[in-house]
C-alpha positions in Angstrom: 0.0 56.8 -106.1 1.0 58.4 -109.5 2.8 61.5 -109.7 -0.7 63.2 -110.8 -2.0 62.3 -107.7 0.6 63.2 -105.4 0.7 66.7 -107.0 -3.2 67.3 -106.9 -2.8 65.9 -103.2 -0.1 68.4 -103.0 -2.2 70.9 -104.3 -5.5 70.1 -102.2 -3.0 70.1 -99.0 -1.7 73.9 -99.5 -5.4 75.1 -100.4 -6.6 73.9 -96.6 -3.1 74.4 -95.1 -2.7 77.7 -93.0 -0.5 80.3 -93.8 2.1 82.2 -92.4 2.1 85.8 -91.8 5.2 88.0 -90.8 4.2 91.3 -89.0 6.6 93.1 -86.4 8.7 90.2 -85.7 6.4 87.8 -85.1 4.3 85.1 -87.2 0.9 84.5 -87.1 -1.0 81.5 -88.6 -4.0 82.3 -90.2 -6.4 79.7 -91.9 -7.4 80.4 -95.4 -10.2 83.0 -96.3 -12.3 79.7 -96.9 -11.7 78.2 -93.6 -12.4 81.3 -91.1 -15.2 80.4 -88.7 -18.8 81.7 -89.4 -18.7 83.2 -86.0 -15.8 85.3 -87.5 -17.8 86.5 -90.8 -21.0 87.2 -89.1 -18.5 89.7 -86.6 -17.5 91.3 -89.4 -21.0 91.4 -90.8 -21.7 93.4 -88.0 -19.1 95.8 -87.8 -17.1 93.8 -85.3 -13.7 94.1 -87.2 -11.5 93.4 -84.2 -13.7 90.5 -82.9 -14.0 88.6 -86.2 -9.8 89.2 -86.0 -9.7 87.3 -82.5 -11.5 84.6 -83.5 -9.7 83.9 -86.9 -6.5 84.3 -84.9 -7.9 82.6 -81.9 -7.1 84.2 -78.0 -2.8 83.2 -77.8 -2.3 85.0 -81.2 -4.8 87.8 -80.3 -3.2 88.4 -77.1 0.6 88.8 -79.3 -1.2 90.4 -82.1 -2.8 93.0 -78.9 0.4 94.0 -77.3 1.9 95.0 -80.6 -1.2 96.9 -82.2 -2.6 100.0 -80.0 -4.0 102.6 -82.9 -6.3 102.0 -85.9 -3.4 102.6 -87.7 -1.8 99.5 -86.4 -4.6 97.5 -87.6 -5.0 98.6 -90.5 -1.6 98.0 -91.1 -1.2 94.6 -90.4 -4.4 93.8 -92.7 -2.5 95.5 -95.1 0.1 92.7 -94.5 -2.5 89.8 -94.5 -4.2 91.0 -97.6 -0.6 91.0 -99.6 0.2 87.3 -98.2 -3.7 86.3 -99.4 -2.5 87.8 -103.3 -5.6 90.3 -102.3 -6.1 94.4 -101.8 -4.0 96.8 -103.6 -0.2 96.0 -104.0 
């Protein structure tokens, strides 16, 4: 494999790859925009914020995300976070 090919490898990896998200103590995995199940965008489509959330977080990382988010506020916030780690939303 030439170094070319093991960087756009590289590359192709870390497009797919999930990322990491820091928020109260904890990390959450989260699959890139691109990869979030069609279940999840038609929730969202129809107003089901916090349902498209569970299934891109799936029900383990709900469950944490759950016990530390009670208000609006809370989730708001933590989009707030996921937006900033996606390079997205206002800085």
């Amino acid at each position: 494999m030439t170094k070319r090919q093991r960087s756009e490898a590289a590359d192709n990896a870390a497009e797919i790859a999930p990322f990491k998200v820091s928020w109260r103590g904890k990390f959450f995995l989260l699959p890139r925009p691109e990869n979030f199940p069609l279940e999840a965008l038609e929730a969202e489509e129809e107003g089901k914020h916090l349902t498209a959330l569970k299934l891109i977080l799936g029900a383990d990382q709900y469950t944490t995300w759950r016990r530390l988010a009670v208000t609006a506020a809370d989730a708001e916030e933590f989009s707030t976070v996921v937006m900033k780690e996606l390079g997205r939303g206002n800085p």
